[in-house]
N, C-alpha and C positions, 0 to 999 in steps of 0.2 A: 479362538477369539483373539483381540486383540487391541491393545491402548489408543488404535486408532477408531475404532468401532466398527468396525469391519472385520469377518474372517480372512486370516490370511495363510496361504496353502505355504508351503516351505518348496521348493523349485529346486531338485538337487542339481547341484552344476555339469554335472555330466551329459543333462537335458539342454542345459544351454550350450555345451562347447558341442552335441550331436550336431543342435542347427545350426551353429556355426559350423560344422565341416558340409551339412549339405548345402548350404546356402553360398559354399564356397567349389563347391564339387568336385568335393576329397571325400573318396571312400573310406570306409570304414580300414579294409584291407591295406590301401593305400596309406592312410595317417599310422598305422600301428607301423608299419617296414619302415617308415619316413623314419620315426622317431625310435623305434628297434624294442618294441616290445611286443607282447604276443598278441596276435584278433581278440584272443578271450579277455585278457584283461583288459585290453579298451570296451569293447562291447558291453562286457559288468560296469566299468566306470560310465558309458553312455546313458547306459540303462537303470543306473541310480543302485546298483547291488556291490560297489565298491568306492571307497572315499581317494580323493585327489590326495596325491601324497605333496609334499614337497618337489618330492623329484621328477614326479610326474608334472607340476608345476612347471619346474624347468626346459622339461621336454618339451610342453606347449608354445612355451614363451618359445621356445627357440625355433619352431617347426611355423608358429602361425605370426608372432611379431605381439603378442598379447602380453602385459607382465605376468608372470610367475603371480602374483603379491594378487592382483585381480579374481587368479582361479582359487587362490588359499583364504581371500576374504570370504570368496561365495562358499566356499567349504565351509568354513568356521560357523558364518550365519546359518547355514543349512545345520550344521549340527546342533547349535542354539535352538533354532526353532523346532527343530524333533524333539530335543530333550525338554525342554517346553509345555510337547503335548504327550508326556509322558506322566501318565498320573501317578506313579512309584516317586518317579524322582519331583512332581511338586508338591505332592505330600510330605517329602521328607525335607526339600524345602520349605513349607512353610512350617513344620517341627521345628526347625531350626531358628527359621529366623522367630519365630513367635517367644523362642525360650535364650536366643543370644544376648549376654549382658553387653555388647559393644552397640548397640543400635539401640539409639531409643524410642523410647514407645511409639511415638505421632511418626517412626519410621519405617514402622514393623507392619505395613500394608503389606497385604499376599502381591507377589511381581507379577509385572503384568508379562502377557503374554504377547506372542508373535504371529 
């Protein structure tokens, strides 16, 4: 769910930089020797079973012309919105926020979601 009223799916980036390498028609094989990391770890990072590092960030920017700063925002938002739709962690968010003396009351609405 979501503060705009609409569901909204979380899009790991690694789904976005796949279309962008096939839309650019750079193989998978190809982008990993480009930039000197191994098939499997780009392939997990394509396929959303590994998160953008920083460095890997760098490797992008430097191999496609994209900032670094672009692939680590979609990173951060995608982790945001996972954790989000994690009912552990907004349960214990709202534990918290319901019982924090620093917020006051008419602030203490459950957070919206992504």
């Amino acid at each position: 769910m979501s503060n705009l009223g609409f569901s909204y799916i979380a899009i790991h980036p690694g789904e976005i930089l796949k279309e962008e390498l096939e839309s650019r028609g750079i193989t998978q094989k190809e982008f990993a020797k480009a930039i000197s990391v191994s098939y499997t770890m780009l392939n997990e990072i394509l396929n959303g079973k590994r998160s953008i590092t920083a460095d890997f960030a760098v490797l992008i920017e430097a191999a496609l012309g994209t900032p670094a700063e672009h692939w680590l925002n979609m990173q951060a938002r995608y982790n945001l919105q996972t954790a989000k739709t994690k009912e552990s962690v907004m349960s214990r968010f709202n534990s918290i926020r319901n019982m924090s003396p620093w917020i006051s009351p008419h602030k203490k609405a459950k957070m919206a979601t992504v």
